[in-house]
ROPA-392093 format. One line per field, with one value per residue (C-alpha): residue number from 1; residue in three letters; chain; x, y, z negated. Coordinates in steps of 0.1 Angstrom, whole numbers, plus 5000, padded with zeros to 4 digits. Example, Ala and Ser with C-alpha at 12.3 -4.5 7.8 and 13.67 -1.06 7.14 Angstrom:
REM residues 2
k: [1 | 2]
r: [ala | ser]
c: [A | A]
c1: [5123 | 5137]
c2: [4955 | 4989]
c3: [4922 | 4929]
This chain:
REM residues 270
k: [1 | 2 | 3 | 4 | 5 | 6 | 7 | 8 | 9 | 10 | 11 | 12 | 13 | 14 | 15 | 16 | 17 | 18 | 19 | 20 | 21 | 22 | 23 | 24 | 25 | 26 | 27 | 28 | 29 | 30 | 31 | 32 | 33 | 34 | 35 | 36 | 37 | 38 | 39 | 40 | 41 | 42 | 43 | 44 | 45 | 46 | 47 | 48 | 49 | 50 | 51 | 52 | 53 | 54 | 55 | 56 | 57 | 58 | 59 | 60 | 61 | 62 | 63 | 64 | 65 | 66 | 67 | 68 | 69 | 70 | 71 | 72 | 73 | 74 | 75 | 76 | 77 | 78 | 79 | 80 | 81 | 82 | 83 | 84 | 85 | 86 | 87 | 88 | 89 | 90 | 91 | 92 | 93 | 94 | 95 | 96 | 97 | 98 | 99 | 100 | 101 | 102 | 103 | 104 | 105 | 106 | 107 | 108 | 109 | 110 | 111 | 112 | 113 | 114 | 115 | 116 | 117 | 118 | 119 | 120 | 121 | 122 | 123 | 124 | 125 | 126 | 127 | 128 | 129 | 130 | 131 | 132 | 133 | 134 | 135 | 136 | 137 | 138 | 139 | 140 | 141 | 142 | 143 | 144 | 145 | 146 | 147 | 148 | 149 | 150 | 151 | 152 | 153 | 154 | 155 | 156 | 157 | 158 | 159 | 160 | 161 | 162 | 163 | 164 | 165 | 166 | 167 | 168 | 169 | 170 | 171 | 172 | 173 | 174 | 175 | 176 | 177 | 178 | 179 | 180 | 181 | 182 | 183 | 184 | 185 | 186 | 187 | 188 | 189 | 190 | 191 | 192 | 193 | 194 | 195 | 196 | 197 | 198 | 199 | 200 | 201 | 202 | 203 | 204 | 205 | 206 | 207 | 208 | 209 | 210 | 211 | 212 | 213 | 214 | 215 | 216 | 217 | 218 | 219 | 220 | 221 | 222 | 223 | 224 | 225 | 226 | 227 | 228 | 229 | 230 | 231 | 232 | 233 | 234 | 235 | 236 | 237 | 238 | 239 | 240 | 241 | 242 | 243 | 244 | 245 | 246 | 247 | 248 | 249 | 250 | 251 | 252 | 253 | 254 | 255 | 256 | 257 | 258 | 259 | 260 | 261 | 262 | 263 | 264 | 265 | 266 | 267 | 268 | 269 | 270]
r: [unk | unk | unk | unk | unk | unk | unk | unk | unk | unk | unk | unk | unk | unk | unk | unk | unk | unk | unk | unk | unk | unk | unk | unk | unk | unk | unk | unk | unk | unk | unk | unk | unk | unk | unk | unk | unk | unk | unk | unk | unk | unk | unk | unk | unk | unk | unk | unk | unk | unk | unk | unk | unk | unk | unk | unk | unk | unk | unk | unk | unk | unk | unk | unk | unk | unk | unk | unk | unk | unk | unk | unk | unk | unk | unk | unk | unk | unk | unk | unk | unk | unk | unk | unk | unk | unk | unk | unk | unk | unk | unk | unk | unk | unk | unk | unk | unk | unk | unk | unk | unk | unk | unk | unk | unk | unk | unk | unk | unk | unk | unk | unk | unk | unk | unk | unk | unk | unk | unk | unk | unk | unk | unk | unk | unk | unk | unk | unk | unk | unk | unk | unk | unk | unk | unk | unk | unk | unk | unk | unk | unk | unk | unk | unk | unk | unk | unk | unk | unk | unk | unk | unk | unk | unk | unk | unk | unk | unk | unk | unk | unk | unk | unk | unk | unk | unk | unk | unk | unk | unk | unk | unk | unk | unk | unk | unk | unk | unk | unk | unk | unk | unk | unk | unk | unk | unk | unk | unk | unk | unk | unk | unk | unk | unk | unk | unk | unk | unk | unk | unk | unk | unk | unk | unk | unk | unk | unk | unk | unk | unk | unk | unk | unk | unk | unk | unk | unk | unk | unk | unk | unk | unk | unk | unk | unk | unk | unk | unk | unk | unk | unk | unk | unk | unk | unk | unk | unk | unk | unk | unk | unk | unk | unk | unk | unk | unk | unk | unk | unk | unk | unk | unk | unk | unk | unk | unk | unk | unk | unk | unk | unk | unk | unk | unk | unk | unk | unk | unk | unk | unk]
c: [A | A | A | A | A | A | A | A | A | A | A | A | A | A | A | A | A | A | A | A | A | A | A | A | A | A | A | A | A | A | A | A | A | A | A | A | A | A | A | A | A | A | A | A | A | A | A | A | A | A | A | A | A | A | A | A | A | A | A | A | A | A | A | A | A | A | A | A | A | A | A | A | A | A | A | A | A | A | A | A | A | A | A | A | A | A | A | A | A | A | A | A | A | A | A | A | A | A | A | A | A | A | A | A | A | A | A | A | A | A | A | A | A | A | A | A | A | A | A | A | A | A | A | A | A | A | A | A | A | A | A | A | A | A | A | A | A | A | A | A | A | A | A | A | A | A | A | A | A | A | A | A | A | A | A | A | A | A | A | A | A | A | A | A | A | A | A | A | A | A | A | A | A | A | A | A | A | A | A | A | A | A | A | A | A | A | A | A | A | A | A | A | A | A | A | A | A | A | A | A | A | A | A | A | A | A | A | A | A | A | A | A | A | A | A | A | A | A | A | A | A | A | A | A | A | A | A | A | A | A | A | A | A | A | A | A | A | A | A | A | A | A | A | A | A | A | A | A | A | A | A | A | A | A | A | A | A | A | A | A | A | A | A | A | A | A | A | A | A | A]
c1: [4877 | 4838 | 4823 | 4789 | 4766 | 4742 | 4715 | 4696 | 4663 | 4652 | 4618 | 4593 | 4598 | 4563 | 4540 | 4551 | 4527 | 4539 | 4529 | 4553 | 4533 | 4535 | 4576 | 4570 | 4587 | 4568 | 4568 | 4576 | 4558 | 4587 | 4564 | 4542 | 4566 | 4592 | 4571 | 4551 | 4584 | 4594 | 4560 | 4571 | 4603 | 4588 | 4559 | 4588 | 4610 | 4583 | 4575 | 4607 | 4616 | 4581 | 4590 | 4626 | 4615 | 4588 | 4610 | 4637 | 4613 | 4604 | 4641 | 4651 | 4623 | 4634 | 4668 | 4664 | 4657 | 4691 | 4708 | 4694 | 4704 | 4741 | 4740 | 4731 | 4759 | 4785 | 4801 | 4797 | 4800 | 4776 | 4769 | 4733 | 4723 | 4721 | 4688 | 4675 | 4668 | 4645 | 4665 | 4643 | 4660 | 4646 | 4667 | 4670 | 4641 | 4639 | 4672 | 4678 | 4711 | 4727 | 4740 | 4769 | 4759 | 4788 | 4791 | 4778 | 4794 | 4768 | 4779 | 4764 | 4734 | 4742 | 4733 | 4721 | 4748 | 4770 | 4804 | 4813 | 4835 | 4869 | 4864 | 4890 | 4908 | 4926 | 4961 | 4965 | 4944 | 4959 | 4991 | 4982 | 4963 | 5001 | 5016 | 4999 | 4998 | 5039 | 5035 | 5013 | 5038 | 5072 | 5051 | 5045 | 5082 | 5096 | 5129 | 5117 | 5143 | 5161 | 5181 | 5174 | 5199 | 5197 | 5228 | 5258 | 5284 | 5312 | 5313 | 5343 | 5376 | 5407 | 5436 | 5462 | 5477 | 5471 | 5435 | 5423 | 5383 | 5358 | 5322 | 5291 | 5263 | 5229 | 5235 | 5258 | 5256 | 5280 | 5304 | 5300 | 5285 | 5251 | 5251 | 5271 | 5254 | 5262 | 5266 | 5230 | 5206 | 5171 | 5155 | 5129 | 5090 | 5094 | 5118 | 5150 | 5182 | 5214 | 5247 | 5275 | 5314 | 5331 | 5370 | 5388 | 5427 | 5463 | 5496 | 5479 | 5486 | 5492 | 5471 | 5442 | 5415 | 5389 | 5360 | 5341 | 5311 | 5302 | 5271 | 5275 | 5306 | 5297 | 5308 | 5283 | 5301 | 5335 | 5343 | 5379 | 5385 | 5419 | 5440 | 5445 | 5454 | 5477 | 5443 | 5414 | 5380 | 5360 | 5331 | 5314 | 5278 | 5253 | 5217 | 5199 | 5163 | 5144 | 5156 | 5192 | 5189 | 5217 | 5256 | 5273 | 5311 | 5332 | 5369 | 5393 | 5423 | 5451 | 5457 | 5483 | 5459 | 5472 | 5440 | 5434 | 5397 | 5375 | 5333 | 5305 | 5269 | 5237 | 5207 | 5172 | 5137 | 5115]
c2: [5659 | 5653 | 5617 | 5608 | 5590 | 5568 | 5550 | 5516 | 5513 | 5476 | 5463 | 5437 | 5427 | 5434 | 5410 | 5392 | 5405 | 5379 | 5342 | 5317 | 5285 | 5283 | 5274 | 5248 | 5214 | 5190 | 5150 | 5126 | 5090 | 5073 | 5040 | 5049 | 5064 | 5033 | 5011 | 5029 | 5040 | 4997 | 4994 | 5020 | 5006 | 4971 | 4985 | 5001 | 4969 | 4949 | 4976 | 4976 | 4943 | 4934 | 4958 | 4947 | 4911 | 4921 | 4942 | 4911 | 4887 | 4899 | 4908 | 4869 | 4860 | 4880 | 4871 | 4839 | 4844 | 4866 | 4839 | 4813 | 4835 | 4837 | 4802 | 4797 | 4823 | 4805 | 4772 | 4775 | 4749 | 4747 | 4721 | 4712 | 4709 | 4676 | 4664 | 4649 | 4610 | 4591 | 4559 | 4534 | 4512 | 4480 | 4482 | 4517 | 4550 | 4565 | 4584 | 4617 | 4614 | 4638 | 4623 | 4642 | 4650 | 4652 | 4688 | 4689 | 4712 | 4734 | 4735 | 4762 | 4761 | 4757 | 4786 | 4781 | 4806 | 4789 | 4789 | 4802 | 4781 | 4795 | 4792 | 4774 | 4795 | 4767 | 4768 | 4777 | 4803 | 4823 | 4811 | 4832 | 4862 | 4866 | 4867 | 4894 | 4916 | 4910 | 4915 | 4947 | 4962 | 4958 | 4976 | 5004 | 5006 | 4999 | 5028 | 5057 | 5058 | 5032 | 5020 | 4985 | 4970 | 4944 | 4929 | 4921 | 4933 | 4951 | 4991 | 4998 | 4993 | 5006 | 5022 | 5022 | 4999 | 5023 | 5024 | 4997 | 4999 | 5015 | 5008 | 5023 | 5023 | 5040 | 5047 | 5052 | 5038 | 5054 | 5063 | 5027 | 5016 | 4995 | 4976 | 4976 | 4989 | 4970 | 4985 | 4989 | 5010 | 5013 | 5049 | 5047 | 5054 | 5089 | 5095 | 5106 | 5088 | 5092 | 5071 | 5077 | 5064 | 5056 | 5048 | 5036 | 5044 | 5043 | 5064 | 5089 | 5116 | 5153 | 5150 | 5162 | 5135 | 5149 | 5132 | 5140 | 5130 | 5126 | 5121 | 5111 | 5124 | 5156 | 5166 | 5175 | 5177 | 5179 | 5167 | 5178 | 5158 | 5160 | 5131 | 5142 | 5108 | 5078 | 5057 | 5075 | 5064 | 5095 | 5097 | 5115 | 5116 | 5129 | 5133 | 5118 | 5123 | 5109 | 5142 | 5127 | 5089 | 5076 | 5066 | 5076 | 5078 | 5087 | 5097 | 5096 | 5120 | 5138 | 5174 | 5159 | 5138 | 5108 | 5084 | 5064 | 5052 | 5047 | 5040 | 5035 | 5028 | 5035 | 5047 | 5038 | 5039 | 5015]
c3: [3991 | 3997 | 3997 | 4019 | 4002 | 4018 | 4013 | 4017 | 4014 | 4000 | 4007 | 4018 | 4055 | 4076 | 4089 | 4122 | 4143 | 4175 | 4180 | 4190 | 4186 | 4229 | 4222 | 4203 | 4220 | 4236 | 4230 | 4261 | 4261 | 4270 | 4263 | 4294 | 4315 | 4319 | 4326 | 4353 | 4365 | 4369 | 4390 | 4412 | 4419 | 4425 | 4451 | 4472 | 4472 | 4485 | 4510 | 4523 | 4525 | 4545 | 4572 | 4574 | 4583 | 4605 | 4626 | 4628 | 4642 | 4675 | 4683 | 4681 | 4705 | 4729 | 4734 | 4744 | 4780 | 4782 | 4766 | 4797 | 4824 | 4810 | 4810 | 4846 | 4854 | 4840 | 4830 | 4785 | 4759 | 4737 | 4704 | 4700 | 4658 | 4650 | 4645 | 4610 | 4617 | 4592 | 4582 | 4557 | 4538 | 4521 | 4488 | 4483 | 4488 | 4522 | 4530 | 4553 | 4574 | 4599 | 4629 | 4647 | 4685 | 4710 | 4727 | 4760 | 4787 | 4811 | 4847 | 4864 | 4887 | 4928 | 4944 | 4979 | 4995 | 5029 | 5033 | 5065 | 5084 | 5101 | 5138 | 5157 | 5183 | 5208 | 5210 | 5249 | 5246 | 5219 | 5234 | 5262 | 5244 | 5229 | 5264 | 5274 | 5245 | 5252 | 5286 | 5282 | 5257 | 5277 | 5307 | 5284 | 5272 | 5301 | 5307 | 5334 | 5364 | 5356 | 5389 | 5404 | 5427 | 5456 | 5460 | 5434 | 5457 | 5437 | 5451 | 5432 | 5441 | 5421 | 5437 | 5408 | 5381 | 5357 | 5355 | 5338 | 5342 | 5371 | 5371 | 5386 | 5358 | 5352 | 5318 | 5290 | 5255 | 5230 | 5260 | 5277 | 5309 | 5302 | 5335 | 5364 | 5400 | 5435 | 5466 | 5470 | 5449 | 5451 | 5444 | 5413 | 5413 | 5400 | 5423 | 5404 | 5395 | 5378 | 5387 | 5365 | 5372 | 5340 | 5339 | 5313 | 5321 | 5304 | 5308 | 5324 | 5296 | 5306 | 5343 | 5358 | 5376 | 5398 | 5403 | 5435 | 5451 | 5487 | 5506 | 5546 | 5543 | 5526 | 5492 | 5467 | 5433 | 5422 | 5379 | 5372 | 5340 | 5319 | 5304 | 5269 | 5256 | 5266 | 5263 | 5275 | 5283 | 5307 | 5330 | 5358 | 5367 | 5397 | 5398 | 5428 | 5442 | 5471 | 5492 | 5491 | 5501 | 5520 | 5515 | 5482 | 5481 | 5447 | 5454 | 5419 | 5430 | 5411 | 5419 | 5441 | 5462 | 5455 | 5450 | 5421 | 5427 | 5454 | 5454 | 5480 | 5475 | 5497 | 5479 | 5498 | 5498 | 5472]
């Protein structure tokens, strides 16, 4: 087994050839720098509270002529300081007191704007303006070739017990007669009518009506209606233009002839 051997030299460490004397640490005068630092500090406070106050100053001046104007817009309340008063006393050395002033309400200024005055209409006269504005509108909705009659002679007669109603009508509301026609009918503007016949019957069940329609004696329409009920309410109608004035009959017969209504009318000129 072989043992290393080694060895250490001893000896005189060399010369330090570098300088550190540029590391050494420095000093602070912390006796000059405070209070230099306090001066500072003081010159900037100064500063900026001169600038503040100058800036503030013009700002209040300017207001006050916004603050009239509101005030002459509308009605504010507004409480005046109260004033120091001087009151000398004989016994005692001159005293200041405040004396309490009562708020005093602003009304605002007049303007010099009119009021404008409602103008009186008379009564007659708007009384009148109505009337034809009425009249004007029932022109304009007045019903196109609707009949006009003369007399109020009754052209219907009925024939049998069993029919309860016959009319002559020129128009039919929810299967009724509006109006009833006489034995005269005058022929409209535009020159077209229509005339119906309604009947209203009973115990008539199971037969056939015919309705027909004659002019000077010449038929023009026949209307074969059936009775499908014990109470039945039916109705014929013709169209008539200003080529077919003259006398209207309407005949109401079974299929067995027998006659259950007769009408006449005569249609003329406007």
């Amino acid at each position: 087994m072989s043992t290393e051997t080694r060895k250490i030299n001893v000896g005189i460490l060399p010369e330090q050839k570098d300088d550190y004397s540029q590391f050494e640490e420095e000093e602070f005068r912390w006796d000059r720098i405070i209070p230099a630092g306090i001066t500072l500090v003081l010159i900037i406070v100064f500063a900026l509270y001169w600038l503040v106050v100058g800036s503030e100053s013009p700002s209040t001046i300017e207001q006050k002529p916004s603050h009239k104007k509101n005030l002459d817009a509308t009605t504010t309340t507004t409480v005046k300081a109260a004033p120091l008063v001087i009151v000398k006393n004989e016994d005692k050395a001159t005293e200041l007191k405040e004396i309490p002033l009562k708020p005093t309400t602003t009304k605002p200024q007049s303007t010099n704007t009119k009021q404008i005055e409602p103008v009186k209409v008379p009564a007659n006269k708007v009384e009148a303006e109505q009337k034809n504005q009425a009249d004007h509108v029932k022109a304009i909705i007045k019903p196109v070739a609707m009949v006009q009659t003369i007399t109020q002679h009754s052209p219907v007669e009925i024939l049998d017990t069993r029919i309860k109603k016959a009319q002559l009508s020129s128009n039919l509301e929810k299967g009724m007669p509006v109006d009833k026609l006489s034995s005269q009918v005058l022929m409209s503007q535009e020159g077209i009518i229509k005339v119906h016949l309604f009947t209203e019957m009973e115990n008539l069940r199971g037969q056939y009506l015919l309705h027909d329609w004659y002019r000077n004696g010449e038929r023009q329409a026949r209307v074969k209606i059936p009775v499908n009920y014990d109470h039945q309410r039916s109705s014929s109608s013709k169209f008539i233009n200003q080529q077919m004035l003259g006398t209207w009959t309407v005949k109401v017969i079974d299929e067995q002839g027998k006659h259950y209504i007769y009408a006449s009318f005569e249609v003329i000129a406007p």
